[in-house]
C-alpha positions in Angstrom: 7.7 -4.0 17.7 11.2 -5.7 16.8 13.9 -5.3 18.7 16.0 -3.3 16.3 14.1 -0.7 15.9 13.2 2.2 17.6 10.3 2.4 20.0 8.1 5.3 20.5 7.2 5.7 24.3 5.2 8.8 24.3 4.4 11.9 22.6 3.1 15.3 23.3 0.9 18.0 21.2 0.1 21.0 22.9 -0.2 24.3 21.2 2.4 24.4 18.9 4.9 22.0 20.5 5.1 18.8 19.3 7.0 16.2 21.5 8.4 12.5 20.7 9.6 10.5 23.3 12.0 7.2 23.1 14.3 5.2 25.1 17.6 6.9 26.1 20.7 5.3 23.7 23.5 5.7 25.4 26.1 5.3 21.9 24.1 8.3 20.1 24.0 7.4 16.2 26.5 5.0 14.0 27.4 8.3 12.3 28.6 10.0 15.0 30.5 7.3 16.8 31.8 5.0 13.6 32.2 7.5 11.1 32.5 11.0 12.7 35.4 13.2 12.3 36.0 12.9 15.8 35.4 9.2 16.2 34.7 7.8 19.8 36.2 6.0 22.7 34.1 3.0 21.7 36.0 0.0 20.2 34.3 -1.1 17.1 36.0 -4.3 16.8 34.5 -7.0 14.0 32.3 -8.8 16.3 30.4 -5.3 17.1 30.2 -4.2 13.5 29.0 -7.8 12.6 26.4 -7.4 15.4 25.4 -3.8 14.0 24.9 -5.2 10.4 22.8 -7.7 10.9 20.5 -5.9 13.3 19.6 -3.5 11.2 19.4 -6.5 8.5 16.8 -7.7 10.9 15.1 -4.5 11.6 14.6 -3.8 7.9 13.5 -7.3 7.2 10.7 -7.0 9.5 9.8 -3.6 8.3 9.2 -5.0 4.5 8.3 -8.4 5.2 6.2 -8.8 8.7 4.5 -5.6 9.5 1.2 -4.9 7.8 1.4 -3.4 5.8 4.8 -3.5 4.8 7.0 -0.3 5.6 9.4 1.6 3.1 11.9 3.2 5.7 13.1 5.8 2.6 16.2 6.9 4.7 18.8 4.6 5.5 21.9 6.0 6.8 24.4 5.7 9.3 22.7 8.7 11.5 19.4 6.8 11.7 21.1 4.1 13.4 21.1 4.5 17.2 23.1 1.9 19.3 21.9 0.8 22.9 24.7 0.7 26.1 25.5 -3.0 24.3 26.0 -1.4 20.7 22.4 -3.0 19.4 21.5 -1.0 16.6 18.0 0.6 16.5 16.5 2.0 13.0 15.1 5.6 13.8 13.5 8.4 12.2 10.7 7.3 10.6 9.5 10.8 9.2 9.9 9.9 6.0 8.6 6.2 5.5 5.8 5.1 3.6 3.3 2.3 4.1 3.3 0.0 0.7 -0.1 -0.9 -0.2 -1.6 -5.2 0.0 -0.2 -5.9 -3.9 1.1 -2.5 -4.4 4.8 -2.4 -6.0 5.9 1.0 -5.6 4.9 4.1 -4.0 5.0 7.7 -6.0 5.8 10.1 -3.9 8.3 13.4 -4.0 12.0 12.3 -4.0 13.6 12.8 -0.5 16.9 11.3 1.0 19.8 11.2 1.7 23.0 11.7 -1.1 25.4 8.6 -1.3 22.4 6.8 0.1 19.7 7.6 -3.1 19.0 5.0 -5.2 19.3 6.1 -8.6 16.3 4.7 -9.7 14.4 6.3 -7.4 16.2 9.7 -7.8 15.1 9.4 -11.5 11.6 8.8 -11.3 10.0 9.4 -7.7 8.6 6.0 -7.0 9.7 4.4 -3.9 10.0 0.3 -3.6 11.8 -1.8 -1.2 14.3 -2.1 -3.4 15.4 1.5 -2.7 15.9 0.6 1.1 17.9 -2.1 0.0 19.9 -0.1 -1.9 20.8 2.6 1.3 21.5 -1.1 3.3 24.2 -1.8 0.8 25.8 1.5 0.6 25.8 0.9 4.9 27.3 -2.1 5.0 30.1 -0.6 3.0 30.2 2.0 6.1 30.1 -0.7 8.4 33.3 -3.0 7.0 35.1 0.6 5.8 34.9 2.4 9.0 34.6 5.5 6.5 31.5 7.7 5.0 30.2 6.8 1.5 32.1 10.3 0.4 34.7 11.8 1.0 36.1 14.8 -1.0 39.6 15.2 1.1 40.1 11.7 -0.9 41.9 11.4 -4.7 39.1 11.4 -7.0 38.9 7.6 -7.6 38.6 6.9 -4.1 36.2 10.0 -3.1 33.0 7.5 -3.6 33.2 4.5 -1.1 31.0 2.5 -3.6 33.0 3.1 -6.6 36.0 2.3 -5.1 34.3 -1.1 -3.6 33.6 -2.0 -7.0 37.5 -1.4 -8.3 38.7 -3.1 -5.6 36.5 -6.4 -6.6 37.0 -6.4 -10.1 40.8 -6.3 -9.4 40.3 -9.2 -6.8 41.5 -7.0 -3.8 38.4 -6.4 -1.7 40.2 -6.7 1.6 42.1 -3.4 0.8 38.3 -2.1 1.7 38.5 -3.3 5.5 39.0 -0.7 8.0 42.9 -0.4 9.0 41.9 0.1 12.4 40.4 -3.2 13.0 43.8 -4.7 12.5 44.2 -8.3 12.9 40.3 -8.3 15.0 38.4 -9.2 12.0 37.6 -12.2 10.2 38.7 -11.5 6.1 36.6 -14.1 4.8 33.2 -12.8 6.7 34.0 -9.1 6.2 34.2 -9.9 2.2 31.5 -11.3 2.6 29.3 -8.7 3.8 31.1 -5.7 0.7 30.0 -8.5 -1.6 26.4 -8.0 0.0 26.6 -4.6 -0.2 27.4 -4.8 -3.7 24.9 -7.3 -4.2 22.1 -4.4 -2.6 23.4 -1.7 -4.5 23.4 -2.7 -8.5 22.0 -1.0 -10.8 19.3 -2.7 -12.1 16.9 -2.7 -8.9 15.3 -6.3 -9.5 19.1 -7.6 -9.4 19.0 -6.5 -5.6 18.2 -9.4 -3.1 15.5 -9.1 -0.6 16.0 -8.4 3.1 15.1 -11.7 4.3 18.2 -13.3 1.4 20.5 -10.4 3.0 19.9 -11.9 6.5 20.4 -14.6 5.6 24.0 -14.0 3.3 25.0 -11.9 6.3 24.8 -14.5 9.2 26.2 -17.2 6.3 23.3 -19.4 6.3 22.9 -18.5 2.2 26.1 -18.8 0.2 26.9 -15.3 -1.4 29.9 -16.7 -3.5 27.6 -17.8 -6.2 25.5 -14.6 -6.8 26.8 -12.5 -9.9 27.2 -8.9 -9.1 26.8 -6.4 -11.8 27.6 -3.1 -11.7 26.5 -0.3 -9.1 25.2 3.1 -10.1 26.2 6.0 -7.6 23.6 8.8 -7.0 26.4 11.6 -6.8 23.6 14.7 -7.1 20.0 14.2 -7.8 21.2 15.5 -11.6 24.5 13.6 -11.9 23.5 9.9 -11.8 26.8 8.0 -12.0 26.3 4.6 -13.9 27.7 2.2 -15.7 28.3 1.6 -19.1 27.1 -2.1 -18.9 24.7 -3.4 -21.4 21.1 -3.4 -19.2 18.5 -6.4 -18.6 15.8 -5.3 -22.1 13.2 -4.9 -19.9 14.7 -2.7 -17.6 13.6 1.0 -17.2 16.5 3.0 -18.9 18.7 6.0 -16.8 21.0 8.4 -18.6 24.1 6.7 -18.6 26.6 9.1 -17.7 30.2 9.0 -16.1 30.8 9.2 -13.0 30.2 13.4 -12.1 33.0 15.5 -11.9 30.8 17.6 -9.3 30.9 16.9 -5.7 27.6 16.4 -3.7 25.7 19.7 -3.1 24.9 18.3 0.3 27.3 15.9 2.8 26.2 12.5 3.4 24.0 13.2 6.5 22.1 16.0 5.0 18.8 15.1 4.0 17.5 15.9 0.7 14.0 17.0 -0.9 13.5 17.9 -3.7 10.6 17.6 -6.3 11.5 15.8 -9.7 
């Protein structure tokens, strides 16, 4: 099994109990300790957020590319992230992931997430592809660099949804105003643009526009140059029926979604609530 991702040590079924076991992690979940409303003692400087990122680049990577056969994760988030005594990052919770099929593109299955994390694509039309994991990646990464959940309703409206307000930001050239404050002068500007421009690059609309996980590895540790990629558009998966897209003119071939504004209703459920629901 890879090193960033969780490992099952035992289990236990007896009766009505059902046990899992893992490895202790002494740092409990990225949510809780990055983004909580209590925040932590730990220092998150750049060097660990770089770290975290491109473990769970890693972790990802082999889950769609190596194992066989492949793995869908379906629930990306900053809770699902568990970090060791050192801050590694291990992708968890496996409950809802789906095995992709040898020449298989998508899976249909009943819609379940997370909102803020949903690809809209998927949201619309229950079937599952890498490219949805991809999507939930991007909408981390923002997490990562912002030090701040993908919503936030104490905010002003036009700053209440991290990816929209990522997007403003690069279209007016200022994508540093993203960067956590509290990192201060312990960050490297050029490599945390970077990595927003990757997590734009993961979350555009149109899902074949996404890169793979082996290309975000690869962008991330800056052996693939990013500043050459064009970057459309994202959509934002506000509530599973307010999509919030664009009003870009869409690829001919691509599937189309009701292009709406962004909603004027706040998520029924907070960013680490997960969602089923049947479409």
């Amino acid at each position: 099994m890879h090193e960033n991702l969780i490992t099952l040590i035992g289990c236990c079924a007896e009766g009505s109990h059902r046990i899992l076991v893992y490895n202790y992690l002494e740092n409990n979940s990225l949510q809780h300790t990055l983004l909580g409303s209590g925040r932590s003692n730990i220092q998150f400087n750049w060097r660990a957020r770089f770290k975290i990122a491109v473990g769970v680049a890693r972790g990802l990577a082999f889950l769609h590319e190596e194992a066989h056969p492949h793995i869908i994760h379906r629930d990306i988030k900053a809770s699902n992230i568990l970090l060791d005594k050192d801050l590694n990052p291990k992708i968890s919770d496996f409950g809802l992931a789906r095995l992709l099929p040898p020449n298989a593109t998508h899976v249909s299955t009943r819609v379940a997430g997370t909102i803020g994390y949903l690809a809209p694509e998927y949201a619309l039309r229950g079937q599952v592809t890498k490219k949805a994991d991809i999507y939930s990646f991007g909408v981390l990464i923002l997490e990562i660099v912002s030090g701040r959940c993908n919503y936030n309703s104490r905010l002003p409206y036009e700053e209440q949804f991290l990816l929209e307000r990522t997007w403003t930001c690069y279209e007016q050239g200022h994508l540093e105003d993203i960067i956590d404050v509290d990192l201060e002068n312990d960050v490297n500007i050029e490599e945390a643009c970077r990595f927003l421009k990757v997590g734009l690059l993961c979350t555009q609309d149109a899902m074949k526009l996404r890169p793979n996980m082996i290309n975000i590895v690869r962008m991330l540790t800056g052996e693939k140059d990013v500043s050459t990629e064009r970057i459309t558009k994202p959509s934002v998966v506000g509530d599973l029926g307010e999509l919030k897209t664009n009003n870009q003119q869409r690829p001919a071939d691509a599937p189309s979604l009701p292009m709406k504004s962004f909603a004027t209703t706040e998520p029924s459920t907070s960013s680490d609530t997960t969602t089923r629901s049947s479409l």
